[in-house]
C-alpha positions in Angstrom: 58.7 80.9 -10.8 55.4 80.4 -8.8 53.6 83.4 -7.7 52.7 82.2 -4.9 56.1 80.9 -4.0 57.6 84.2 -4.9 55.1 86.4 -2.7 55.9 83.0 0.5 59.5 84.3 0.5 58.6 88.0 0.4 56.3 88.0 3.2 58.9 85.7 5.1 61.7 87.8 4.2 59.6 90.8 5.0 59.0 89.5 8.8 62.1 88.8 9.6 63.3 92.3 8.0 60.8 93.6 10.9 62.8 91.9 13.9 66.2 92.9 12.4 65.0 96.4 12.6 64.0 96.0 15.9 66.8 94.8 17.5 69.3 97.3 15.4 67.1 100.0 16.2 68.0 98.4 20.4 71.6 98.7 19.5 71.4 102.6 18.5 74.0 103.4 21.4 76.9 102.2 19.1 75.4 99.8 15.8 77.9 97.6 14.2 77.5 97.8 10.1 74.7 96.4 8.4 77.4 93.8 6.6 77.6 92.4 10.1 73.4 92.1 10.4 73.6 90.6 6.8 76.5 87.9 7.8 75.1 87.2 10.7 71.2 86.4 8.8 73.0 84.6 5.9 74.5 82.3 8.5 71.1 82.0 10.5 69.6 81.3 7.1 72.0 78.1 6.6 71.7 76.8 10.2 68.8 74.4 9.2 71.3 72.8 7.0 73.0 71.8 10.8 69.8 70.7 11.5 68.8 68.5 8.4 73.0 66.7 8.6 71.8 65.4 12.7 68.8 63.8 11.2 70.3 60.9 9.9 72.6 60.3 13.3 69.3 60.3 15.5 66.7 59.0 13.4 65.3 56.3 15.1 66.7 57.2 18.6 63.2 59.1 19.9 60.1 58.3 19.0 56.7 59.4 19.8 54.6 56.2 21.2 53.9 57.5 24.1 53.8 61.1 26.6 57.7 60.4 27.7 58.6 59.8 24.7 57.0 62.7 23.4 58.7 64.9 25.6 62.0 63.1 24.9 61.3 64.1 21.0 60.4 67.3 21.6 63.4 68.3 24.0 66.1 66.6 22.5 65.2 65.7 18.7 63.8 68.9 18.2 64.8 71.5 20.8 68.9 70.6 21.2 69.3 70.1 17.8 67.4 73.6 16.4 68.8 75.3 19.2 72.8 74.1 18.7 71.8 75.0 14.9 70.8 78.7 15.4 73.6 79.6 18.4 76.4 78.1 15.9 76.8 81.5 13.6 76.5 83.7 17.0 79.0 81.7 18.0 81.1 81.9 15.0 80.5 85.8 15.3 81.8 86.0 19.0 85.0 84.1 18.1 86.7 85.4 14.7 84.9 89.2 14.7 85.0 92.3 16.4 81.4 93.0 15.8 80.5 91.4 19.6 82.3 94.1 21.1 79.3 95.6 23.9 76.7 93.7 26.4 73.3 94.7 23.7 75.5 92.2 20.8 75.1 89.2 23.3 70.8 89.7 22.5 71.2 91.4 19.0 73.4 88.6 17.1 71.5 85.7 18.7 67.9 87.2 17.9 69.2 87.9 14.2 70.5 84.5 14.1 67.3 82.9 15.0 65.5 85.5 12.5 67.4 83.6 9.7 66.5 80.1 11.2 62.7 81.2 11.3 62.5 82.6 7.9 63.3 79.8 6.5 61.1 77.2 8.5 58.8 80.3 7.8 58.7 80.1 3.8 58.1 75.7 4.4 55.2 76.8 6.2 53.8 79.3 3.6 54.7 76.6 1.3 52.9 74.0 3.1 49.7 76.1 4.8 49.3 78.7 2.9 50.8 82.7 3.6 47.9 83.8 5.7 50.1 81.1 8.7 52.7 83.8 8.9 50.6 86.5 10.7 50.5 83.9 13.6 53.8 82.8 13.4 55.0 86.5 13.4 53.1 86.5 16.8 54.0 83.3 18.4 57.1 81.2 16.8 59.5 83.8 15.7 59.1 85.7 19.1 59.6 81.9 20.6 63.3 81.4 18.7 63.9 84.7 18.7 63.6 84.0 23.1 65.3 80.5 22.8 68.1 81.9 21.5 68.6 85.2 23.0 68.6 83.8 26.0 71.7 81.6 25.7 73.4 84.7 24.6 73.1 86.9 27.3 73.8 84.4 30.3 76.9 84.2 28.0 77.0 87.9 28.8 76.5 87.6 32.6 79.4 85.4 32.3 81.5 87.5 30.5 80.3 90.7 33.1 81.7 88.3 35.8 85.2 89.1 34.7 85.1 85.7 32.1 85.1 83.3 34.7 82.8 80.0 34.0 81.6 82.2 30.8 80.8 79.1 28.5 79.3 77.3 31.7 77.2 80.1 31.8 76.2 80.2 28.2 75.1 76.1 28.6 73.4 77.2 31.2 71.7 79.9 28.9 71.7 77.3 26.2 70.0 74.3 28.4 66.8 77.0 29.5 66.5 78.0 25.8 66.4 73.8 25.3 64.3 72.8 27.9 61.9 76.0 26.7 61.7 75.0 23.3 61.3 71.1 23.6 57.9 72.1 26.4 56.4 74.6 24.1 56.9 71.9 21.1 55.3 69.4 23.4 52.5 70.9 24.4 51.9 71.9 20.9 52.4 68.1 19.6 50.3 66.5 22.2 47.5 68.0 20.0 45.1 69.0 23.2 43.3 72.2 23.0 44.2 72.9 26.9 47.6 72.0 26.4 48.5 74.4 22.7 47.2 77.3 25.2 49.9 76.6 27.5 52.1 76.9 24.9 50.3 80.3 24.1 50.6 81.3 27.7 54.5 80.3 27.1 55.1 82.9 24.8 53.5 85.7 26.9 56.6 84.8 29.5 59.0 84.5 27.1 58.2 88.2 25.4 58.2 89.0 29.3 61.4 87.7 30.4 63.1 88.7 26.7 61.6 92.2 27.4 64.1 92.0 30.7 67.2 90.8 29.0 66.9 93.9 26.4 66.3 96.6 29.5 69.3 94.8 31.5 72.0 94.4 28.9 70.7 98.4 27.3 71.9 99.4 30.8 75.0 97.6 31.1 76.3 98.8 27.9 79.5 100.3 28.4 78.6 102.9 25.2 75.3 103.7 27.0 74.1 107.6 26.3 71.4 108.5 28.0 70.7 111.4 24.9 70.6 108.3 22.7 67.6 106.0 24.5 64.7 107.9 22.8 66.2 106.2 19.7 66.1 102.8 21.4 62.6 103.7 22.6 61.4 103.7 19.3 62.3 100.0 18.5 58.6 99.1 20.1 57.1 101.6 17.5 58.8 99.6 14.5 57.8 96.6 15.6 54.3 97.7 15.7 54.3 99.4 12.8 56.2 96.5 10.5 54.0 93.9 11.7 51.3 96.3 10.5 52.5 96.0 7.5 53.1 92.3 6.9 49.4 91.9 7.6 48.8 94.0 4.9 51.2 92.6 2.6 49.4 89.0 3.5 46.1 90.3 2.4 47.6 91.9 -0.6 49.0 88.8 -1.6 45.5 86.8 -1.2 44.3 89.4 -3.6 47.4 88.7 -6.4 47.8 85.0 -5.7 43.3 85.0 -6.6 43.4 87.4 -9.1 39.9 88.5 -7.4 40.0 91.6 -4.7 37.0 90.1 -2.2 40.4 87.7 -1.4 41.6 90.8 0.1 38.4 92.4 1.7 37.5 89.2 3.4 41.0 88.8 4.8 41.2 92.4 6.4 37.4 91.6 7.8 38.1 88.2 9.0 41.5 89.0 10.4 42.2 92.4 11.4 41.3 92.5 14.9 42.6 89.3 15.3 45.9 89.9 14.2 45.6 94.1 15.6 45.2 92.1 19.0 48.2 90.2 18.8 50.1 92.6 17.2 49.1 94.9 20.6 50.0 92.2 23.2 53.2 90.8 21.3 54.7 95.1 21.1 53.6 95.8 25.1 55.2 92.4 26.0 58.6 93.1 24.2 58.8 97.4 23.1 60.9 98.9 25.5 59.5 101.7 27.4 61.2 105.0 29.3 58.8 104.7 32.0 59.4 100.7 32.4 62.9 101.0 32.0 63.4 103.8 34.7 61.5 102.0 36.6 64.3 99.0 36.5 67.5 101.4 36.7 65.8 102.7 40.3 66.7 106.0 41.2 69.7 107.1 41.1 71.4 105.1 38.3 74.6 105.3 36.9 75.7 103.4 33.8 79.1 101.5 35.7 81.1 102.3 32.2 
């Protein structure tokens, strides 16, 4: 087998290990098993097969001629479809397990899910661009599924928290904002303009921002919440930091292999490393959770209602 493919599905595989850590290391109050994390991936992982069987019923149906249409595309051919591909094994999950059994697995199983999805489009990418693509996907796309399908799950949760009542329209309400966020980033991205792609940049700053919330609000609402237990959740922003760290590394390790020369390497780390130590900076102050931030959201006074 190819090197290069070989060290593609490491590095992919090695990202999305990153994320799984971080949102286990969330759900320290009371973790399911790690066969759960590992079902719940595989599934993510086959979800683009969902994606690739709708292709044939809408081929043809949008097309991209003009701005509308565009848009149209990008909502509906791309964003509905993905996003009804990666919620399906959450879904799954919440209906014939135990495993959703607290308000932090509403966040947790939809992020993982949408881990798997990205790896995979993550390894085509590789594949296609070359691995050095995945230090800015680890910044910007998987954060943006990772938000697009979190957030379905925990209005899911706000319906569940109202005593089940309208849960499911809830979740499509959940499920039409992660929708509606993916098709606009994706068309701002395919219009090709400069001015527009940084909107799309300045899209991903909101949607760390507003995932950031969910964590804090469904961490507090957990009915096995312990406050002795939150320095442990704390330490999910230090992972994050710390793994994607690492991929970078990896990445320039793998220029070096995939070259058989180690100036591949050095001009990687010299071309790249504040770059991607930037990123890596905004992307863990954006999403780590923080004691001071989160007392700051509890107000004074709290008590956890369980």
């Amino acid at each position: 087998m190819e090197l290069t493919f070989i060290l593609n599905v490491i590095a992919s595989l090695l990202l999305g290990f990153v994320w799984i850590w971080f949102f286990r290391q969330i759900d320290s109050f009371e973790s399911e098993s790690r066969y759960a994390t590992f079902i719940c991936l595989f599934l993510g992982m086959l979800s683009p097969l969902v994606t690739f069987a709708f292709q044939p019923f809408i081929e043809g149906i949008f097309d991209k001629s003009d701005t509308i249409s565009l848009l149209n595309y990008a909502i509906f051919k791309v964003g509905a479809v993905e996003e009804l591909s990666k919620i399906l094994p959450f879904l799954v999950i919440f209906k014939t397990s135990k495993w959703v059994d607290e308000s932090v697995d509403f966040i947790k199983y939809p992020a993982i899910s949408a881990i798997g999805f990205a790896s995979v489009e993550n390894i085509l990418y590789a594949q296609e661009h070359g691995i050095d693509v995945l230090q800015l996907r680890a910044a910007i796309s998987v954060t943006a599924h990772i938000f697009f399908s979190t957030v379905a799950g925990y209005f899911l949760w706000l319906g569940v928290k109202n005593q089940g009542r309208f849960q499911w329209l809830y979740m499509g309400l959940g499920f039409s904002i992660g929708v509606l966020s993916h098709g606009l980033f994706d068309f701002f991205l395919f219009t090709g303009e400069t001015i527009l792609s940084l909107v799309s940049l300045g899209m991903v700053v909101g949607f760390g921002f507003y995932l950031k919330k969910m964590v804090f609000h469904v961490v507090r609402d957990s009915h096995f919440y312990k406050e002795e237990v939150l320095p442990e959740v704390f330490r999910s922003g230090r992972i994050l930091f710390l793994g994607l760290v690492s991929l970078f590394f990896f990445i320039a390790i793998s220029k070096w292999l995939i070259y058989n020369n180690s100036d591949f390497f050095w001009d990687y780390v010299q071309e790249n490393g504040i770059p991607a130590l930037i990123a890596t900076s905004i992307l863990t102050a954006l999403i780590a959770l923080d004691e001071k931030g989160f007392k700051k959201m509890l107000g004074p006074g709290f008590r956890n209602p369980s």
